[in-house]
C-alpha positions as a printed NumPy array, in Angstrom:
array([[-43.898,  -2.977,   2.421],
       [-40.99 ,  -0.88 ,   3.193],
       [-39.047,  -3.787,   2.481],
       [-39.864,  -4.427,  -0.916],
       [-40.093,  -0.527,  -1.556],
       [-36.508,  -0.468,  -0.578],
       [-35.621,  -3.641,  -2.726],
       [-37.23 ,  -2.047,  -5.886],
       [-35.152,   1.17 ,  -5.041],
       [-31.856,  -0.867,  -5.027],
       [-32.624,  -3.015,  -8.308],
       [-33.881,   0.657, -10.283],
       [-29.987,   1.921,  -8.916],
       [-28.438,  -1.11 , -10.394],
       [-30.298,  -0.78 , -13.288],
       [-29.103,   2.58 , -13.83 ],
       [-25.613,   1.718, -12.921],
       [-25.558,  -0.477, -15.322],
       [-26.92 ,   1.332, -18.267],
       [-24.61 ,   4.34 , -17.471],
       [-21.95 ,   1.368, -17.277],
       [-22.516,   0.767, -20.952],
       [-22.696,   3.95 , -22.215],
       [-18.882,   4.756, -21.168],
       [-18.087,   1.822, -22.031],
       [-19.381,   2.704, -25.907],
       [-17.168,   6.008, -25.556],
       [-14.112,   3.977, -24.134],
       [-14.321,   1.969, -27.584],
       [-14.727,   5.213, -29.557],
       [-11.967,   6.841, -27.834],
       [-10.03 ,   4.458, -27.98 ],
       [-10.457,   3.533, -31.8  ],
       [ -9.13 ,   7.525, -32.524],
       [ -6.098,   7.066, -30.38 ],
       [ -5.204,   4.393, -32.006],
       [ -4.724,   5.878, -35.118],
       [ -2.319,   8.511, -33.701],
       [ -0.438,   4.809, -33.652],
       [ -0.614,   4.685, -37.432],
       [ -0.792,   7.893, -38.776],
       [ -0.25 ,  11.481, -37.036],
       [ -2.704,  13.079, -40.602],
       [ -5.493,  10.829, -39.564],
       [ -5.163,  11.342, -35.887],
       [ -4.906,  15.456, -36.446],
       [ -7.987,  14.911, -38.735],
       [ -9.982,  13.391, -36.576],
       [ -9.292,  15.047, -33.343],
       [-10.123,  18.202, -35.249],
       [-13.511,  16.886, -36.568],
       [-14.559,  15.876, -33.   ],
       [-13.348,  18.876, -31.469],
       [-14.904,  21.46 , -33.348],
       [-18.045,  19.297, -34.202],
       [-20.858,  21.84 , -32.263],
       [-22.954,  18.134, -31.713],
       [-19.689,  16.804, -30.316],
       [-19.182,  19.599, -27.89 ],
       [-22.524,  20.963, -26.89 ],
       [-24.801,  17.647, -26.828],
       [-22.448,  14.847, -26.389],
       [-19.927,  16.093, -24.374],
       [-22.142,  17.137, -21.627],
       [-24.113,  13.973, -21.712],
       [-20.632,  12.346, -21.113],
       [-19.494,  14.498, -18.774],
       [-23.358,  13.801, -16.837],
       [-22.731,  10.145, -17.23 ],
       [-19.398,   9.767, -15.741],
       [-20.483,  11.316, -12.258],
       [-23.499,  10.026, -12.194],
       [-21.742,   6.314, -12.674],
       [-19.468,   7.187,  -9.823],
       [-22.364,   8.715,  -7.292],
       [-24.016,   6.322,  -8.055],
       [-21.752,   3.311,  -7.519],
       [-20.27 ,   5.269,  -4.187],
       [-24.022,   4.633,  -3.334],
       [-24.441,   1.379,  -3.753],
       [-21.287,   0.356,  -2.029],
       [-22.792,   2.159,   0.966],
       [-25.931,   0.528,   1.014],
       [-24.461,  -3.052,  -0.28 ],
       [-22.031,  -2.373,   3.028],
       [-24.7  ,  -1.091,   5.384],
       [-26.874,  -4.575,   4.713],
       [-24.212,  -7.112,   4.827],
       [-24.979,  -9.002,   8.99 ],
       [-22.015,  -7.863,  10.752],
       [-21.01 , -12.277,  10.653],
       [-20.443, -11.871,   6.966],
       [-17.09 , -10.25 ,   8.012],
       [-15.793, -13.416,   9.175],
       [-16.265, -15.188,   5.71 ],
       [-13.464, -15.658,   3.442],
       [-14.578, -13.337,   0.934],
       [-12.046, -14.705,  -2.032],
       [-13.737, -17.873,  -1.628],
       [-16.659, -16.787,  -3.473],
       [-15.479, -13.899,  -5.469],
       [-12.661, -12.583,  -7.71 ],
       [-10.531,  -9.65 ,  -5.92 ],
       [-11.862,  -7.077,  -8.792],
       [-15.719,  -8.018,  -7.916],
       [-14.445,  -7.279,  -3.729],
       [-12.568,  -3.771,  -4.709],
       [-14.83 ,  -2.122,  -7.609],
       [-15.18 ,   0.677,  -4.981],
       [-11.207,   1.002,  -4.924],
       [-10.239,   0.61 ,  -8.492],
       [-13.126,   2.836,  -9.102],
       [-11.52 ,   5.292,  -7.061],
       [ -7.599,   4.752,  -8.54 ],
       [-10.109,   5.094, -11.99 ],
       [-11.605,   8.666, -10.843],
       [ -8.62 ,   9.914, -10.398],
       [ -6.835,   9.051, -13.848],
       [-10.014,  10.839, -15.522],
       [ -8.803,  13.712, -13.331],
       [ -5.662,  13.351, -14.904],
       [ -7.008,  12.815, -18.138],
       [ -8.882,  16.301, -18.052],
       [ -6.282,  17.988, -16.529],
       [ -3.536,  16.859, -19.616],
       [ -6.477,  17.246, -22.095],
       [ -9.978,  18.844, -21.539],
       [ -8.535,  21.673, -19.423],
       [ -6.013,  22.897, -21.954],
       [ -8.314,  22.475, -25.027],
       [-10.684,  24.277, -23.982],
       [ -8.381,  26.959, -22.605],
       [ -6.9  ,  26.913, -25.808],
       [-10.627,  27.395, -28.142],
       [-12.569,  29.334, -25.659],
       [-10.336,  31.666, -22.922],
       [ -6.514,  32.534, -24.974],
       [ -9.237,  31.986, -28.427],
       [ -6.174,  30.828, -30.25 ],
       [ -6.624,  30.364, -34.222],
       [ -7.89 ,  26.648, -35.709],
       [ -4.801,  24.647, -35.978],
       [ -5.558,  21.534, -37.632],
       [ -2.109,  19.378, -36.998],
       [ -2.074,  20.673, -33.113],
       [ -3.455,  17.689, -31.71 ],
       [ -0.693,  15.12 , -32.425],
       [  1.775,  16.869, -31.047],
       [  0.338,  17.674, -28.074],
       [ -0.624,  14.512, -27.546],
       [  2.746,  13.161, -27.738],
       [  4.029,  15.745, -25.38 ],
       [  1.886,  14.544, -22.733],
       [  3.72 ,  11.028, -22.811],
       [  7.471,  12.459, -22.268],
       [  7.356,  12.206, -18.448],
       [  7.722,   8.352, -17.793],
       [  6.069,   8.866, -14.471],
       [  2.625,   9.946, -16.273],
       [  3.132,   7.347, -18.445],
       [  3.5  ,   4.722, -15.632],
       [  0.312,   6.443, -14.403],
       [ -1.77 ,   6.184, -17.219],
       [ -0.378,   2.219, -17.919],
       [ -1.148,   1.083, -14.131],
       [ -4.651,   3.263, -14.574],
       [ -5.421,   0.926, -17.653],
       [ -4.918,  -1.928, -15.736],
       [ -6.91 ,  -1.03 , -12.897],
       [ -9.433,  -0.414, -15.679],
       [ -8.936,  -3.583, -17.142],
       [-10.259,  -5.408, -13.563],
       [-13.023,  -2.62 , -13.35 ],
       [-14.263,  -3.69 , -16.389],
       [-13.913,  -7.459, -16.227],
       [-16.718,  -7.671, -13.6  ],
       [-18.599,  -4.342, -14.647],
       [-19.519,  -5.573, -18.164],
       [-20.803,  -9.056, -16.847],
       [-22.924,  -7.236, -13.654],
       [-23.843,  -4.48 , -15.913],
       [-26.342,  -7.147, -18.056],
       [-27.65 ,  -9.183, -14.831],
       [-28.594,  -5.916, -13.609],
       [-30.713,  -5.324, -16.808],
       [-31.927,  -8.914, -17.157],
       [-30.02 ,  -9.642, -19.896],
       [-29.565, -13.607, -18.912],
       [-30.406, -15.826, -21.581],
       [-28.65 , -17.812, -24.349],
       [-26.685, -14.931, -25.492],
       [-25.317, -14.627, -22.521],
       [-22.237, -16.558, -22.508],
       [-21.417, -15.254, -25.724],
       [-21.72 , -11.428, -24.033],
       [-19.635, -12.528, -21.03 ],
       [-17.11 , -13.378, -23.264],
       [-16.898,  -9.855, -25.344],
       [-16.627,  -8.083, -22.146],
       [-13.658, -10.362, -21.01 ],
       [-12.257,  -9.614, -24.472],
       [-13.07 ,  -5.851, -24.27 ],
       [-12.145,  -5.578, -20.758],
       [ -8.853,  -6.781, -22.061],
       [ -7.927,  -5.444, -25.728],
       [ -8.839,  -2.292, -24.96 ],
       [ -7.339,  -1.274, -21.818],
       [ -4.134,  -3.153, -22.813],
       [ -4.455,  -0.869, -26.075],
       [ -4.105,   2.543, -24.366],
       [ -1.372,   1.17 , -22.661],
       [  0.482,   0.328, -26.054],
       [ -0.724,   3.601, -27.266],
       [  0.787,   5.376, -24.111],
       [  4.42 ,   3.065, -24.103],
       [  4.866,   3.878, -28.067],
       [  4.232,   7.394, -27.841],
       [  6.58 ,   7.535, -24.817],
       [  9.568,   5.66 , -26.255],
       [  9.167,   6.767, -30.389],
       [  9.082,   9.959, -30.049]])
C-alpha cells in the first residue's frame, strides 16, 4: 500500500514537472520571439519591451506566475533527482550508463544547475535594474531605453561567452525535457513522433537563436 502510495506520489511530481516544463518553455518562445526583433529593428524592440514592461497584466499576474514556475520547476526537479537517486539498487552503479541513455538525459540535474545560474545572471543584467529603475530611483517612462541597454549588456565578451555556453547547455536541457515532459503527461500516441520532433527542432532553433542574438549584439555594436 505504501508502495503504490509512494508510486502515485512520484508520477503526480512528474506530472507537475512536466507541465511547469511546458509552461517555460511557452515563455522561452515568447521571449525569445521579442529579442529577436532587437535583431531587426531597435523601434520595434523599444516598442515592445515597453508594452510588456509597463503592461500592469504583464507585471502583476504574469510575472509572478513566472517567477512561481521557475522555482517550483527547479525544487521540484532537485526532488526528483533525489528520490530517482535514492531508489536506484546500489548494482546499478556498475552499469554503463551511456549504453542506454544520451549524456543530457544522465546530467539534467547538472545542466539544470549551469541553467539556474544563467537565470541568475539574467535577473541580475535585467530584472534587477528594471525594476530599480521603475519602482526605487522612479525614473521617468523612457520609451527607446530598452535597446540600448540591452546592447550594453553584450560589450563584455566574457558575459557573452556566458550567455552562448548557457544556451547550449539549454539546448541539451531541452532536448530530453520536451520529449519526458509528454510521457510524463501521457501524451503517447500517433502524434507523438511528430511532437518529438518539434521539441528537437525547438530545443535547437531557439537556443541557437539567443546565441545569434547575443554574438550580433556583441560584435555590431
Amino acid at each position: 500500500m505504501a508502495k503504490s502510495a509512494l508510486l502515485k506520489s512520484s508520477i503526480a511530481k512528474k506530472v507537475a514537472m512536466a507541465l511547469s516544463g511546458i509552461f517555460l518553455m511557452l515563455f522561452l518562445a515568447q521571449h525569445f520571439f521579442i529579442n529577436m526583433t532587437s535583431v531587426f529593428s531597435s523601434n520595434t524592440f523599444n516598442s515592445i519591451s515597453h508594452f510588456m514592461g509597463n503592461n500592469p497584466l504583464v507585471q502583476f499576474v504574469i510575472q509572478p506566475i513566472l517567477i512561481v514556475g521557475v522555482i517550483f520547476h527547479f525544487i521540484m526537479g532537485f526532488v526528483l533527482e533525489i528520490q530517482n537517486r535514492n531508489a536506484r539498487p546500489i548494482s546499478y552503479a556498475k552499469n554503463n550508463g551511456a549504453a542506454n541513455s544520451s549524456w543530457a538525459s544522465r546530467n539534467m540535474i547538472y545542466s539544470g544547475v549551469v541553467i539556474l545560474a544563467f537565470l541568475g545572471l539574467h535577473s541580475y543584467d535585467f530584472w534587477v535594474p528594471e525594476m530599480v529603475y521603475k519602482y526605487v530611483e522612479v525614473n521617468p517612462l523612457d520609451e527607446t531605453r530598452y535597446f540600448h541597454e540591452l546592447v550594453a549588456k553584450f560589450e563584455s565578451p566574457v558575459r557573452t561567452a556566458l550567455y552562448c555556453l548557457s544556451f547550449v547547455l539549454l539546448s541539451l536541457h531541452l532536448r530530453h525535457g520536451f520529449s519526458s515532459s509528454f510521457q510524463s503527461v501521457g501524451q503517447n500516441n500517433k502524434y507523438t513522433k511528430g511532437m518529438k520532433g518539434f521539441g528537437l527542432w525547438f530545443s535547437v532553433i531557439v537556443p541557437l537563436g539567443f546565441v545569434v542574438i547575443a554574438l550580433f549584439h556583441h560584435f555590431n555594436h
